[in-house]
C-alpha positions as CSV (number, residue, x, y, z in Angstrom):
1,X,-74.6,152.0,-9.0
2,X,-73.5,149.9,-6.0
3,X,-74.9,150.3,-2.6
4,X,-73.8,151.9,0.0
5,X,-73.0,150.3,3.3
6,X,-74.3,152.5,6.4
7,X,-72.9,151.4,9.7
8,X,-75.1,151.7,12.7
9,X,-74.1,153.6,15.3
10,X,-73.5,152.0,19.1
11,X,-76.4,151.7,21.1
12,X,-76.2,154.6,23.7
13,X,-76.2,152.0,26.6
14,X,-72.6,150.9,25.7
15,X,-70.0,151.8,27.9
16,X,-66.3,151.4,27.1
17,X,-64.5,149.3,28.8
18,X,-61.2,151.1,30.3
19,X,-57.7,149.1,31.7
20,X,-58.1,148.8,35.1
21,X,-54.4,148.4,36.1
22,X,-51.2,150.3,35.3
23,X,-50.0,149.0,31.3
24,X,-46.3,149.4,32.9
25,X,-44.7,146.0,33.1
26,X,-45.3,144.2,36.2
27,X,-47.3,146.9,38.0
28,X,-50.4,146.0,39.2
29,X,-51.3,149.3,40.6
30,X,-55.1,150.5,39.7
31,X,-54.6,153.2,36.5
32,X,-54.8,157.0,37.6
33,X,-54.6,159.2,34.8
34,X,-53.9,157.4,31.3
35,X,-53.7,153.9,31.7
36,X,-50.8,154.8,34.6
37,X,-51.1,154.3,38.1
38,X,-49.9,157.7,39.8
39,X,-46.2,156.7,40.4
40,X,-46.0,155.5,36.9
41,X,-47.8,158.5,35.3
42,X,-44.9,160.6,37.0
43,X,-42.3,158.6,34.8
44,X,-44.9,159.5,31.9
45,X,-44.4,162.9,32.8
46,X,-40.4,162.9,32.8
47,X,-39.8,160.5,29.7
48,X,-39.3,157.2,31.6
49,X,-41.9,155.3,30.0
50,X,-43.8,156.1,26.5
51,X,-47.6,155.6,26.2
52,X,-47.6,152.0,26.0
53,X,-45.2,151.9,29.1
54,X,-42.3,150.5,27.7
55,X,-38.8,151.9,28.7
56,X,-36.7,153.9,26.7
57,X,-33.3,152.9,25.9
58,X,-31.9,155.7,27.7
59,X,-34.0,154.6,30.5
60,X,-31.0,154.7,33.1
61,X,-29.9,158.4,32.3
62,X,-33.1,159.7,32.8
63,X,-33.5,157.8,35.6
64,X,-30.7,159.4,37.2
65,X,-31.5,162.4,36.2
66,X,-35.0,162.1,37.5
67,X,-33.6,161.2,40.8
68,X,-31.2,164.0,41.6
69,X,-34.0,166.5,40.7
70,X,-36.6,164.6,43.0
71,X,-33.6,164.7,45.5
72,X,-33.5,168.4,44.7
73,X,-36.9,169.4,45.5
């Protein structure tokens, strides 16, 4: 009969640490909602960037597409 390990839990004065600019490349806007500044969290919205903020390969179709119904509105 082995052991059992029991992990403590964290002490209740840790706080977590959140990313404090935009994970898109080369943006250094302050995050918003989800790691995304608020220009950046847009693209979330539409499929420009996935959660890590890297570009799709499609990225210039959508792109487009993005703009003519921005233009739209």
């Amino acid at each position: 009969m082995a052991k059992e390990k029991t992990v403590a839990p964290a002490p209740s004065n840790v706080i977590q640490m959140t990313p404090t600019s935009c994970c898109v490349e080369k943006c250094t806007g302050k995050t918003h909602k989800l790691g995304f500044c608020a220009d950046h969290f847009v693209w979330f919205k539409e499929g420009l960037v996935n959660k890590k903020g890297e570009k799709p390969a499609d990225f210039d179709r959508k792109y487009q597409a993005f703009m003519m119904k921005k233009k739209a509105a």
